[in-house]
Wavefront OBJ file of the C-alpha trace (Angstrom):
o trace
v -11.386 0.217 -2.544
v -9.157 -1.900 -0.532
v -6.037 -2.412 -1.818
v -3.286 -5.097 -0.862
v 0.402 -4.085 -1.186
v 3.220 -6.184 -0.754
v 7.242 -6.599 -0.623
v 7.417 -2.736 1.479
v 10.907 -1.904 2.045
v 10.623 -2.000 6.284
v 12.450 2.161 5.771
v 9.057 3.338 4.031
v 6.373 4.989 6.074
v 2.639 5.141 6.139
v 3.099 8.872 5.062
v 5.161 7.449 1.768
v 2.530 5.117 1.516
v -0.062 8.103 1.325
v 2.062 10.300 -0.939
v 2.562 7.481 -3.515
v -0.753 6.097 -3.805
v -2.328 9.713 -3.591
v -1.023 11.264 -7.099
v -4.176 8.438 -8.410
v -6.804 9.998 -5.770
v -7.985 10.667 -2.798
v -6.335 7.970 -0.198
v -8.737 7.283 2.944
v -6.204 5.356 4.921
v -2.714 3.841 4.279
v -1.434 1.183 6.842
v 1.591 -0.636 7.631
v 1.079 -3.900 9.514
v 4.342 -4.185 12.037
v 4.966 -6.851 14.359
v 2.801 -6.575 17.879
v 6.121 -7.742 19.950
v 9.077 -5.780 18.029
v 6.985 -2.845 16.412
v 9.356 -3.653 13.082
v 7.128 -3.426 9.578
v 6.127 -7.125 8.672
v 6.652 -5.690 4.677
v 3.332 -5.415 3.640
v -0.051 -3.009 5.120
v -3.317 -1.333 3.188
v -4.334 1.492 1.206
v -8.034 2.485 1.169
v -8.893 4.608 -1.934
v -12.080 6.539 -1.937
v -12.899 6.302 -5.754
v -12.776 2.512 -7.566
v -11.466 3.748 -10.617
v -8.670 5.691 -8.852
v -7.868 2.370 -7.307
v -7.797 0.422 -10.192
v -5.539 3.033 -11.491
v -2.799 2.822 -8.485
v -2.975 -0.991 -8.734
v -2.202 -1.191 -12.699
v 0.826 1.987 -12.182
v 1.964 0.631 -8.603
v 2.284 -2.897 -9.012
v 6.107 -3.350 -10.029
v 7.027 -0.047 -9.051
v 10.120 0.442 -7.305
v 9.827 2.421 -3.921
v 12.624 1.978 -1.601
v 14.864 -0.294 -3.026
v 11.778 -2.811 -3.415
v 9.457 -3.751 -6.509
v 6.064 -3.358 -4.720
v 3.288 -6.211 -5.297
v -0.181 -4.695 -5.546
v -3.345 -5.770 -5.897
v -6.821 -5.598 -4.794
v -7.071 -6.760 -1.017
v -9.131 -9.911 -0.088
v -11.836 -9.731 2.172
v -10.947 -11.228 6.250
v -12.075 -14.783 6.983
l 1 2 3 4 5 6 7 8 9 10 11 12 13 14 15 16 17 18 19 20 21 22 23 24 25 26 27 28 29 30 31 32 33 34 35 36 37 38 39 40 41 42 43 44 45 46 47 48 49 50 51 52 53 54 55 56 57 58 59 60 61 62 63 64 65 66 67 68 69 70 71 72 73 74 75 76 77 78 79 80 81
């Protein structure tokens, strides 16, 4: 599962990212997106859970949660156009 998450204090790291989505399950991925020209976060990036139900799990406990001075948004990520 694919999962969207939003309003990412530009301190946290994909490694925070990894820890805080892995107490749900196993996390495949976790990405940041960051700007191509300045390398800075852009505040949001991806976690890729392994199970569906895990997922479901970290969206419903993460969304709201504050990590980093931030209230995260989270929710299932929308497929590329």
């Amino acid at each position: 599962m694919n999962i969207y998450v939003g309003n990412i204090s530009y301190s946290t790291s994909e490694e925070d990212l990894r820890e805080s989505f892995g107490q749900f399950g196993e996390v495949t991925s976790a990405k940041i997106i960051t700007d191509r020209e300045t390398g800075r976060s852009k505040g949001f990036g991806f976690v890729e859970m392994a199970d569906d139900e895990a997922g479901n799990k970290a969206i419903e406990e993460m969304n709201g949660k504050e990590i980093g001075g931030r209230d995260l948004r989270v929710n299932m990520a929308r497929p590329k156009r």
